[in-house]
C-alpha positions in Angstrom: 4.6 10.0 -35.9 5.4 8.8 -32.8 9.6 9.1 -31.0 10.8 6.5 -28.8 13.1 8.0 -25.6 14.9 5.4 -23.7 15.5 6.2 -20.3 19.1 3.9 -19.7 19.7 2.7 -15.9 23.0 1.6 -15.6 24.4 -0.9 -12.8 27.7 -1.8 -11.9 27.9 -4.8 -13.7 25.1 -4.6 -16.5 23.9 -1.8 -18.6 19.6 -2.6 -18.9 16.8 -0.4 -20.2 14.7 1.0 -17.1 11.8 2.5 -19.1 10.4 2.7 -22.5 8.0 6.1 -23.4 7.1 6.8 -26.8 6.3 10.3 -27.0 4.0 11.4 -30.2 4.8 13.7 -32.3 3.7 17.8 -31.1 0.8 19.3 -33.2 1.6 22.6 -35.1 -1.0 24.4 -33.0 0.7 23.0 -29.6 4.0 24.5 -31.3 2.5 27.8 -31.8 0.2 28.3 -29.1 0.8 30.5 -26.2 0.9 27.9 -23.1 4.0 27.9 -21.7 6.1 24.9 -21.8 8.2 23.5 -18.7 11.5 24.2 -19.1 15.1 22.6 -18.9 16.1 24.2 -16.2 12.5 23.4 -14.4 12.9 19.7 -15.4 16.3 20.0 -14.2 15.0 21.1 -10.5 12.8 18.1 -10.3 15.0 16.0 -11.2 17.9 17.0 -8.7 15.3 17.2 -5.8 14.1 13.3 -6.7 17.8 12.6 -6.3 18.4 14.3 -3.3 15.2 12.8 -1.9 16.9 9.6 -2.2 20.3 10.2 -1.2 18.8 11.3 1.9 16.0 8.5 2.2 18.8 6.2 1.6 21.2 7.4 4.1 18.4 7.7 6.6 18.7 4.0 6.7 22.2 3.7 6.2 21.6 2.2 3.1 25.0 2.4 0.9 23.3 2.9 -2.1 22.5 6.4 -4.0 19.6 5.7 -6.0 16.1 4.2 -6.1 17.7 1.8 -9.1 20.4 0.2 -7.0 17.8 -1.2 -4.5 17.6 -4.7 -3.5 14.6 -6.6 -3.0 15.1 -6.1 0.7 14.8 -2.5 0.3 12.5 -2.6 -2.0 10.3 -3.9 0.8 11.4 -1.4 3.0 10.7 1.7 0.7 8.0 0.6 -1.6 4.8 0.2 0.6 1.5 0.1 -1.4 -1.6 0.4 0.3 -4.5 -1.9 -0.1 -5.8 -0.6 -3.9 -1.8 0.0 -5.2 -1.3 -4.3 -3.7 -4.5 -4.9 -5.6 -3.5 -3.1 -8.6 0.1 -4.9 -8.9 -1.6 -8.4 -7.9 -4.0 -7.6 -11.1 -1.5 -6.6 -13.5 1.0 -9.7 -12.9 -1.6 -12.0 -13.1 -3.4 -10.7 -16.2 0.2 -10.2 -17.8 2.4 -12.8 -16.7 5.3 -10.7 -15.3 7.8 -11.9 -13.4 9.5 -10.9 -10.1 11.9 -9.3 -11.7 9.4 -6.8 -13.6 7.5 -7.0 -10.2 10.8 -4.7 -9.0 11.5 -2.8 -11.8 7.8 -1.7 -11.7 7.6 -0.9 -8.0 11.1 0.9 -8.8 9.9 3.3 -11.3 6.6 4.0 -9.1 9.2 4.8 -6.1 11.0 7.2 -8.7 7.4 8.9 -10.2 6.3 9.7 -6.7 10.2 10.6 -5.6 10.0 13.2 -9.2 6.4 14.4 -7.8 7.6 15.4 -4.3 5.8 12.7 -2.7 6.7 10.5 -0.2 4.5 7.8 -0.4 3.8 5.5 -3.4 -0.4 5.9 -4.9 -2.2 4.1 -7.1 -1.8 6.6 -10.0 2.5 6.3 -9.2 1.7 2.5 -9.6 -0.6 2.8 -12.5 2.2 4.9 -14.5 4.9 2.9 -14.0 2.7 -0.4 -14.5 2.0 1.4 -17.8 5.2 1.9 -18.5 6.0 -1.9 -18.4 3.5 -2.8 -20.4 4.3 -0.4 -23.3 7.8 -2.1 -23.0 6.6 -5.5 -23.3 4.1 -5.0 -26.5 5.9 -2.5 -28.8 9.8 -4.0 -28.6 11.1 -7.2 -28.9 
């Protein structure tokens, strides 16, 4: 059985759904077994440092935004730089799915927040990948 989490980005003037993840169900024996399970409060940590990364990136600039979903196309420019494989990746996966500018964005702002949650500070083809994976699970499983 399989539970859908929707991750809710909200705007100043529209509420829209950022990201879809359906997460499957966990197996008895993962339940039971003895690998330890990130926590809350570790979650928590990563979280706060992907948001401080960028407040700061942000006000580096002198951008007068907060967060990596308020960007505009200008700044997604500015802060989403892909090198040669990540260009060719997005390139592929609008063409061979007919996305549109706007999912061009959203995509490129989800990779920006991946890499922001792993500590990086540049965008890779895996940040790319996951959030390009993330878009596509959006557009085959909901209406």
């Amino acid at each position: 059985m399989m539970q859908r989490y929707v991750a809710k980005i909200s705007g100043p003037l529209l509420d829209r759904i950022g990201i879809h993840i359906e997460i499957p169900a966990v197996q008895y024996k993962e339940l039971r077994g003895g690998a330890a399970a990130e926590g809350s409060a570790e979650i928590r940590g990563r979280v706060m440092a992907a948001q401080q990364r960028q407040r700061v990136r942000f006000r580096k600039t002198g951008e007068k935004i907060y967060a990596n979903a308020q960007m505009t196309t200008r700044q997604i420019r500015t802060h989403c730089e892909l090198c040669a494989d990540a260009e060719r990746l997005l390139e592929r996966a609008m063409q061979q799915q007919g996305l549109t500018a706007r999912a061009h964005d959203r995509i490129l702002k989800v990779a920006r927040k991946i890499a922001d949650l792993e500590g990086a500070e540049h965008l890779t083809v895996a940040h790319l990948a996951e959030a390009i994976q993330y878009r596509t699970l959006d557009r085959s499983h909901w209406p």
